[in-house]
VEXDREN-2710 file (C-alpha; in Angstrom, 1 decimal):
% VEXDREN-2710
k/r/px/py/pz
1/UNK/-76.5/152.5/-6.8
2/UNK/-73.4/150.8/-5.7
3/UNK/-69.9/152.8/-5.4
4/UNK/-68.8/151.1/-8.4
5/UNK/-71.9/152.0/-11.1
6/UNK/-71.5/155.1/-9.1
7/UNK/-67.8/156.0/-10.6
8/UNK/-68.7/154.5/-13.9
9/UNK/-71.8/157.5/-14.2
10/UNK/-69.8/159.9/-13.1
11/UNK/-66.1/159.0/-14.8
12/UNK/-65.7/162.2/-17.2
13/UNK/-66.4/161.1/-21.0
14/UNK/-62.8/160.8/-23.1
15/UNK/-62.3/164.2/-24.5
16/UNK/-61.1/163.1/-28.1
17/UNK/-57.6/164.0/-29.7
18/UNK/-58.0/167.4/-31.9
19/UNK/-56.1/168.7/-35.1
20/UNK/-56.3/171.8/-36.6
21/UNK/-57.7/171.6/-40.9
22/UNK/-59.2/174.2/-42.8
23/UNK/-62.6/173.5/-43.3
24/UNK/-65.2/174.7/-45.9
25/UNK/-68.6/175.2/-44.7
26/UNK/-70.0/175.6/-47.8
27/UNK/-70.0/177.1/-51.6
28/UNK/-69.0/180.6/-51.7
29/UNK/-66.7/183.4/-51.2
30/UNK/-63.0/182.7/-49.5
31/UNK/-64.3/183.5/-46.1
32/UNK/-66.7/179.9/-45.5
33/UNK/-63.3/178.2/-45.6
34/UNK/-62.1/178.4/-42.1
35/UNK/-59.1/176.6/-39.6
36/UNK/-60.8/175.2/-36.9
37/UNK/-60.0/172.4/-34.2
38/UNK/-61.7/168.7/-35.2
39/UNK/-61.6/165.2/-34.1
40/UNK/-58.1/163.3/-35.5
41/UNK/-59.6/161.0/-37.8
42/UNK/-59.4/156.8/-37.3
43/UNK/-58.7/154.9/-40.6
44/UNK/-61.4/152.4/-41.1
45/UNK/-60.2/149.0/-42.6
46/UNK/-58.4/149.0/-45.7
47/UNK/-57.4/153.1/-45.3
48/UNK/-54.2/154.7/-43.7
49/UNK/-54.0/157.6/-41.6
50/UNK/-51.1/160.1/-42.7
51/UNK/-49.6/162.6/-40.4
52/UNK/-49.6/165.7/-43.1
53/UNK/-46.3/167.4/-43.3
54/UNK/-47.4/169.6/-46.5
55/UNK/-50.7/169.6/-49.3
56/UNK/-50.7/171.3/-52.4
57/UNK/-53.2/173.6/-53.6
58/UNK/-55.0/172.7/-56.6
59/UNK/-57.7/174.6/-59.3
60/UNK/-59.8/171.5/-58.2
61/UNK/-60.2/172.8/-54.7
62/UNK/-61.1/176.2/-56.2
63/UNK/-64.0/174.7/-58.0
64/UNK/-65.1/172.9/-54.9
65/UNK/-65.2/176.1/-53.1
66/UNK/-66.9/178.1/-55.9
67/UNK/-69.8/175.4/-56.0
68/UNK/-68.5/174.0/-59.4
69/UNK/-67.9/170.9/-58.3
70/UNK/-70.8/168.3/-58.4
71/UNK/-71.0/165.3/-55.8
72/UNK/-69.5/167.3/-52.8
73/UNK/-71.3/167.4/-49.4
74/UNK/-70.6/170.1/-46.9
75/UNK/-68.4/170.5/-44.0
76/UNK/-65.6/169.2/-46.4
77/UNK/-62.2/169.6/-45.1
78/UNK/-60.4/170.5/-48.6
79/UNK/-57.5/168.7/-50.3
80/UNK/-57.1/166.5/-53.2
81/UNK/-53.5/165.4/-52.0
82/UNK/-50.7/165.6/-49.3
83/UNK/-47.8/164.1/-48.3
84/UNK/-46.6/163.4/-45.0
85/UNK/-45.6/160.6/-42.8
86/UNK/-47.8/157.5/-42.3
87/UNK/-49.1/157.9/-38.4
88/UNK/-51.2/154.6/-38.3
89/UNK/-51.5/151.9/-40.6
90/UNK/-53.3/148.8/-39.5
91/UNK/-52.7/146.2/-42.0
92/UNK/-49.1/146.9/-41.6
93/UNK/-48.1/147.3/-45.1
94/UNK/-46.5/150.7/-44.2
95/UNK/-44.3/151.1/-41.2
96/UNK/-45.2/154.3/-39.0
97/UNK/-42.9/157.2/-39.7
98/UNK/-42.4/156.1/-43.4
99/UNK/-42.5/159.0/-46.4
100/UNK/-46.2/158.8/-48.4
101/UNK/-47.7/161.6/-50.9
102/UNK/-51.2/160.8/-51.3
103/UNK/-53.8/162.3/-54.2
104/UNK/-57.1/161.9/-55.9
105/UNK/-59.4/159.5/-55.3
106/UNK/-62.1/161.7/-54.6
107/UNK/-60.4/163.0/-51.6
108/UNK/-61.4/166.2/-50.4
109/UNK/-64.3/166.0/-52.3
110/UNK/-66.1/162.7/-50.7
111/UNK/-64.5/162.2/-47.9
112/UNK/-62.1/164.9/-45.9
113/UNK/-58.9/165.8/-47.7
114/UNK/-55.7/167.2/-46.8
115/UNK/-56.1/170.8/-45.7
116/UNK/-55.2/169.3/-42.3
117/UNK/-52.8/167.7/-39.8
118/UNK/-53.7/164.4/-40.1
119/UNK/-56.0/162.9/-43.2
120/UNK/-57.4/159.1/-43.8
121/UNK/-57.1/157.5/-47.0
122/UNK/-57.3/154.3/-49.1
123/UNK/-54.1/151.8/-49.1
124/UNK/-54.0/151.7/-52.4
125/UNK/-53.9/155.3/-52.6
126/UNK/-50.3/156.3/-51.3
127/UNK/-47.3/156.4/-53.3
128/UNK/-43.9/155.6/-50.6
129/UNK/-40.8/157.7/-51.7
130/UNK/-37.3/158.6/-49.4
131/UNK/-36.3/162.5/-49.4
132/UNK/-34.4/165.2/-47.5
133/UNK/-36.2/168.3/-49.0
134/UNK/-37.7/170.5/-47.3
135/UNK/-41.3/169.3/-46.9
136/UNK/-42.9/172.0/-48.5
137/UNK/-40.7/171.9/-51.2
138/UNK/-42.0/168.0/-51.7
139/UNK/-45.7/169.5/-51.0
140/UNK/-45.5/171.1/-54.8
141/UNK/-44.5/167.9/-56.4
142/UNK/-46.7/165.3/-56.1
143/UNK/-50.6/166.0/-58.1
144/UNK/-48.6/168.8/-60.4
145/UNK/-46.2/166.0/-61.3
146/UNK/-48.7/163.2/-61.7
147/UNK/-51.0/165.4/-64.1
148/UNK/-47.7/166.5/-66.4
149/UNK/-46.4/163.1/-66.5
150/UNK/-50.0/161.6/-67.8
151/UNK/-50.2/164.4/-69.9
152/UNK/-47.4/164.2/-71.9
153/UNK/-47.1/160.1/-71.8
154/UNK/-51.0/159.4/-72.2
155/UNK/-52.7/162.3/-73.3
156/UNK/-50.3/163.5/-75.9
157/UNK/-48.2/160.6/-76.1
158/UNK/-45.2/163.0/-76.6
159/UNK/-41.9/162.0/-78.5
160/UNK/-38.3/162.8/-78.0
161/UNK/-37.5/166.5/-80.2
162/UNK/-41.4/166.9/-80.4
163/UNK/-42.6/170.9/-80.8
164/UNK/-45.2/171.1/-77.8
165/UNK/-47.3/174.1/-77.1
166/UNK/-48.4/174.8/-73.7
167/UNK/-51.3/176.9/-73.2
168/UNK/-51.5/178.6/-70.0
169/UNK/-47.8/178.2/-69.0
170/UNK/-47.4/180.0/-66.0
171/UNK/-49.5/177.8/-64.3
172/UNK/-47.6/174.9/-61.8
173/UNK/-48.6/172.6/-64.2
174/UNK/-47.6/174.2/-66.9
175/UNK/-44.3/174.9/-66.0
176/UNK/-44.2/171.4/-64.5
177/UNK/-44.9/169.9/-68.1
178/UNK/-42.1/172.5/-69.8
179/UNK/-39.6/170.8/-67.3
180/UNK/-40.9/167.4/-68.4
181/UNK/-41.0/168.0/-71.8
182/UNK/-37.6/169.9/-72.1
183/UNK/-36.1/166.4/-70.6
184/UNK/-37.1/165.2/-73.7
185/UNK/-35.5/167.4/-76.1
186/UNK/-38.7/169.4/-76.8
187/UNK/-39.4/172.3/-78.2
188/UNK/-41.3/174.2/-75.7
189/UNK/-43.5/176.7/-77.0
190/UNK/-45.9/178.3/-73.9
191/UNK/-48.3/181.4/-73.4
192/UNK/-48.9/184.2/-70.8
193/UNK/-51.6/187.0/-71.5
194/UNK/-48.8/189.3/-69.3
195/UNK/-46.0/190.3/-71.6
196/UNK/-44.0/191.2/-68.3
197/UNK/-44.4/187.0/-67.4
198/UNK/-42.3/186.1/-70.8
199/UNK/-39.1/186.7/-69.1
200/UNK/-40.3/184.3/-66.0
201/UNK/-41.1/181.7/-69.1
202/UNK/-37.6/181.2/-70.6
203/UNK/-36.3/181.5/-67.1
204/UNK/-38.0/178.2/-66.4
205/UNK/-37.4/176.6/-70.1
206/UNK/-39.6/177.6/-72.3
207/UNK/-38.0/178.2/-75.7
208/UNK/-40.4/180.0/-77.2
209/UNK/-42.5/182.5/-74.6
210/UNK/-46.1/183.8/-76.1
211/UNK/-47.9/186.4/-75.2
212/UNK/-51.8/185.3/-75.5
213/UNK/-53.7/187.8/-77.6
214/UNK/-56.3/184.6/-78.5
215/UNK/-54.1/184.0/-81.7
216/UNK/-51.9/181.8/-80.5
217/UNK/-52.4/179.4/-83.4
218/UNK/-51.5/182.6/-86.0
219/UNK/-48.3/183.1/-84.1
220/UNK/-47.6/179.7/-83.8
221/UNK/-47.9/178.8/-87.8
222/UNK/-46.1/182.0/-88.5
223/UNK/-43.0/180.3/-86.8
224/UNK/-43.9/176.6/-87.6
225/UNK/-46.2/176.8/-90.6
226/UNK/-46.6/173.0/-90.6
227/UNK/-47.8/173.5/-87.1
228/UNK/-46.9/171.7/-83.2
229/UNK/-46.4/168.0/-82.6
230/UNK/-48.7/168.4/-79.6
231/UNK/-50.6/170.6/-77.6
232/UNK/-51.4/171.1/-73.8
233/UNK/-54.9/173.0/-73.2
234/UNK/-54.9/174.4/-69.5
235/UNK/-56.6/177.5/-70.5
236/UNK/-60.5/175.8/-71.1
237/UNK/-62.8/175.7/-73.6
238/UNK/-62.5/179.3/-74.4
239/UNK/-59.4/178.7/-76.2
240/UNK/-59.0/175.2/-77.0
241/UNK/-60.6/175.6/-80.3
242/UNK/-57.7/178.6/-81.4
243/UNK/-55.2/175.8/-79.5
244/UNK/-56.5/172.8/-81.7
245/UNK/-55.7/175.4/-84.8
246/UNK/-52.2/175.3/-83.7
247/UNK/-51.7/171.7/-84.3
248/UNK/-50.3/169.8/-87.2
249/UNK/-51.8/166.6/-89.3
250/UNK/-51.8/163.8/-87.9
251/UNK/-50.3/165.9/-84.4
252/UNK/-52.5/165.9/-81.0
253/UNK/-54.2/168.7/-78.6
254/UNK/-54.9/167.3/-75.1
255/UNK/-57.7/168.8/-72.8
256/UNK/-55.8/169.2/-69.2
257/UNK/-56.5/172.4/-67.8
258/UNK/-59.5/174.8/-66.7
259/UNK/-58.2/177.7/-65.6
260/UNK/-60.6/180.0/-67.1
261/UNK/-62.8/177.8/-64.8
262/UNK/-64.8/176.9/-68.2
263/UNK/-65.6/173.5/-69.0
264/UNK/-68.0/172.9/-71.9
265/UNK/-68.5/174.3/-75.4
266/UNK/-72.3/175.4/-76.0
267/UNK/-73.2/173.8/-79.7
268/UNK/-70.3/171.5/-80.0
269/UNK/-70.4/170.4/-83.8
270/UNK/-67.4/168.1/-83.7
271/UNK/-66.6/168.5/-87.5
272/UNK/-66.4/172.0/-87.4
273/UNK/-64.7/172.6/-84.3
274/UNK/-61.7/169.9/-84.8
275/UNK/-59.0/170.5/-87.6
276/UNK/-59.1/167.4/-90.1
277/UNK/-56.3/164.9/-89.0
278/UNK/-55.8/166.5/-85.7
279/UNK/-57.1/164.2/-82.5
280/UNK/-58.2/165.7/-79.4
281/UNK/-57.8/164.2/-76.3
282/UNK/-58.2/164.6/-72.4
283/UNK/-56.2/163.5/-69.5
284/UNK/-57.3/163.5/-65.6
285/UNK/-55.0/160.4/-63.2
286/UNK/-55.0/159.3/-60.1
287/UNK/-52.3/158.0/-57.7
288/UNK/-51.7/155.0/-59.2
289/UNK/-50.6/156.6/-62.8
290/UNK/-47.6/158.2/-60.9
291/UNK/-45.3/155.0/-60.9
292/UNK/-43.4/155.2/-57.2
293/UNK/-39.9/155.5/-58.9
294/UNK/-41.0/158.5/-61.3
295/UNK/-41.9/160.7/-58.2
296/UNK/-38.5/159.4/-56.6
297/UNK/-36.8/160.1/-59.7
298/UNK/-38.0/164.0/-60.1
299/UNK/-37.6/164.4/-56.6
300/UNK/-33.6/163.0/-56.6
301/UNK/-33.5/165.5/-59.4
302/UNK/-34.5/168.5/-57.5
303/UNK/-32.8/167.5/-54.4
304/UNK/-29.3/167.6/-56.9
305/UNK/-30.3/170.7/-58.8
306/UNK/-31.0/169.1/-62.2
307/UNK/-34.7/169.5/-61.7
308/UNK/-36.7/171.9/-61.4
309/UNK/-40.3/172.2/-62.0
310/UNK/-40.6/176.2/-61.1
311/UNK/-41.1/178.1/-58.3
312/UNK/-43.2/177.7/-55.1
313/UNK/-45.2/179.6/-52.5
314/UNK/-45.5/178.6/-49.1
315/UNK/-48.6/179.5/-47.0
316/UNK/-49.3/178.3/-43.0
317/UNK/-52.9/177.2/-42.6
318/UNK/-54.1/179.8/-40.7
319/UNK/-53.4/181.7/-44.5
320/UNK/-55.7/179.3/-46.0
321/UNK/-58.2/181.9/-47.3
322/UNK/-55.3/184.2/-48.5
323/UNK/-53.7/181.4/-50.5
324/UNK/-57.5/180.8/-51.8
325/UNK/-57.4/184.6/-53.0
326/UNK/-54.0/184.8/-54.7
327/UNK/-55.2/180.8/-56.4
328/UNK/-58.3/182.8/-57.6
329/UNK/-56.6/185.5/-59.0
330/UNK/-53.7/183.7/-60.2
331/UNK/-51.5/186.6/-58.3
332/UNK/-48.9/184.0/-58.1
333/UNK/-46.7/182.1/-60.9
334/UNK/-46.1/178.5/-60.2
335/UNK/-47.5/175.8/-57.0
336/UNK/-49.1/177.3/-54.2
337/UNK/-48.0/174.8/-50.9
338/UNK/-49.8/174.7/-47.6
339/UNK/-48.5/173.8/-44.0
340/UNK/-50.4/172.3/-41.2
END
């Protein structure tokens, strides 16, 4: 063997570039969801690789880890969006260093997600905005803002000086779609099963604060007797029927939320179960039905104090698995943000 093949055998193999991401080993308790050092991921063609600066945590991600989800393989780094600054774009559509948010698309769920310091995804898939927040404070914007925003525009198709209910408003999205809603001249009326949240409701907006005793519909019609414009169902399936209740003719409920982690209705007899005149709907986006100046927009409007879509709570990701636990138990009110 010649001195040349010699150094070519022996040459040490290239040690590739590490990140840190919080990976889920499989279905279970908070503890298979663990930080760990992995290859930095390449984008193949078409796809983007972001440098993450924030990710929010979602109910989705929850399910994932619970095993609820369908159509997830395992290791999955978690993470169905991010923002961040694009860190390698081949086609050159984005410039390196440029603002992104990223969401959906089956990310963290088919292919690795945004618990991490870097993620890969589609082109198509980022939404470019310009802000001096702090980034964590842009981390709780993005998916909670997309979801409200189709909510309200698509799913309930909501009209300046509507009456909207809001089941499950403590949530981020909740409040998220109280803050929309109000910037419509709504009427907001929301729910918490803890009287000692009600206060924390009208803080944020909410004009009319309801405790859930699984009568919402009683209470509302002994305000409004004719009933709300629209509905938001966050809760599930355990209350949507009581929710529907609370809707006028010709007025519509739409199926956002699962909080209670329920999604289907055993012996669903559609005639029964709906109010006559009163149309149910569903809403679930993805990147692209968050038009670029509407995320720019909200986030100007928080960045000048006429905004706000509730409070935030920042975790490091070596708290991953705390921030799991307070999700699970919904300990916290409002978005729950992660930092690489």
């Amino acid at each position: 063997m010649n001195e040349k093949n010699l150094m070519r055998e022996t040459k040490p193999a290239q040690v590739p570039r590490l990140m840190r991401a919080a990976v889920l080993s499989e279905p279970g308790p908070v503890e298979n969801l663990v930080v760990q050092d992995v290859p930095i991921p390449s984008p193949q063609e078409g796809w983007v690789r972001v440098a993450v600066r924030a990710f929010g945590l979602n109910r989705s991600e929850l399910h994932t880890r619970l095993g609820l989800g369908e159509g997830v393989s395992f290791p999955r780094i978690l993470g169905i969006e991010a923002v961040g600054v694009v860190d390698l774009d081949p086609s050159g559509t984005y410039r390196q260093g440029q603002q992104v948010a990223t969401m959906m698309g089956e990310m963290g769920r088919q292919y690795d997600g945004g618990y991490a310091e870097y993620t890969c995804v589609p082109l198509g898939q980022l939404i470019p905005f310009h802000s001096e927040l702090p980034w964590d404070q842009i981390g709780a914007v993005p998916e909670t803002l997309q979801t409200a925003y189709g909510t309200l525009r698509i799913g309930v198709d909501l009209h300046d000086g509507n009456h909207l209910l809001v089941r499950g408003g403590t949530s981020a999205l909740g409040l998220a779609i109280t803050a929309l809603a109000k910037r419509q001249g709504c009427t907001v009326y929301a729910t918490t099963r803890r009287p000692e949240r009600l206060e924390q409701l009208a803080a944020c907006g909410v004009d009319v604060p309801l405790v859930d005793d699984g009568s919402i519909a009683d209470q509302i019609r002994a305000l409004r007797p004719e009933g709300v414009d629209g509905a938001v169902e966050l809760v599930g399936t355990p209350t949507l029927r009581d929710t529907l209740r609370a809707v006028r003719i010709h007025g519509t409920a739409c199926f956002t939320g699962m909080l209670s982690n329920a999604w289907t209705i055993d012996g669903f007899y559609p005639i029964d179960y709906i109010p006559y005149g009163v149309r149910l709907t569903s809403y679930a986006g993805e990147a692209a039905d968050l038009p670029a100046a509407v995320l720019q927009d909200i986030l100007d409007g928080i960045a000048t104090g006429t905004v706000t879509l509730g409070p935030y709570h920042t975790y490091r990701l070596d708290e991953i698995q705390q921030a799991h636990r307070d999700m699970e138990e919904g300990t916290r009110v409002g978005k729950l943000v992660g930092m690489p």
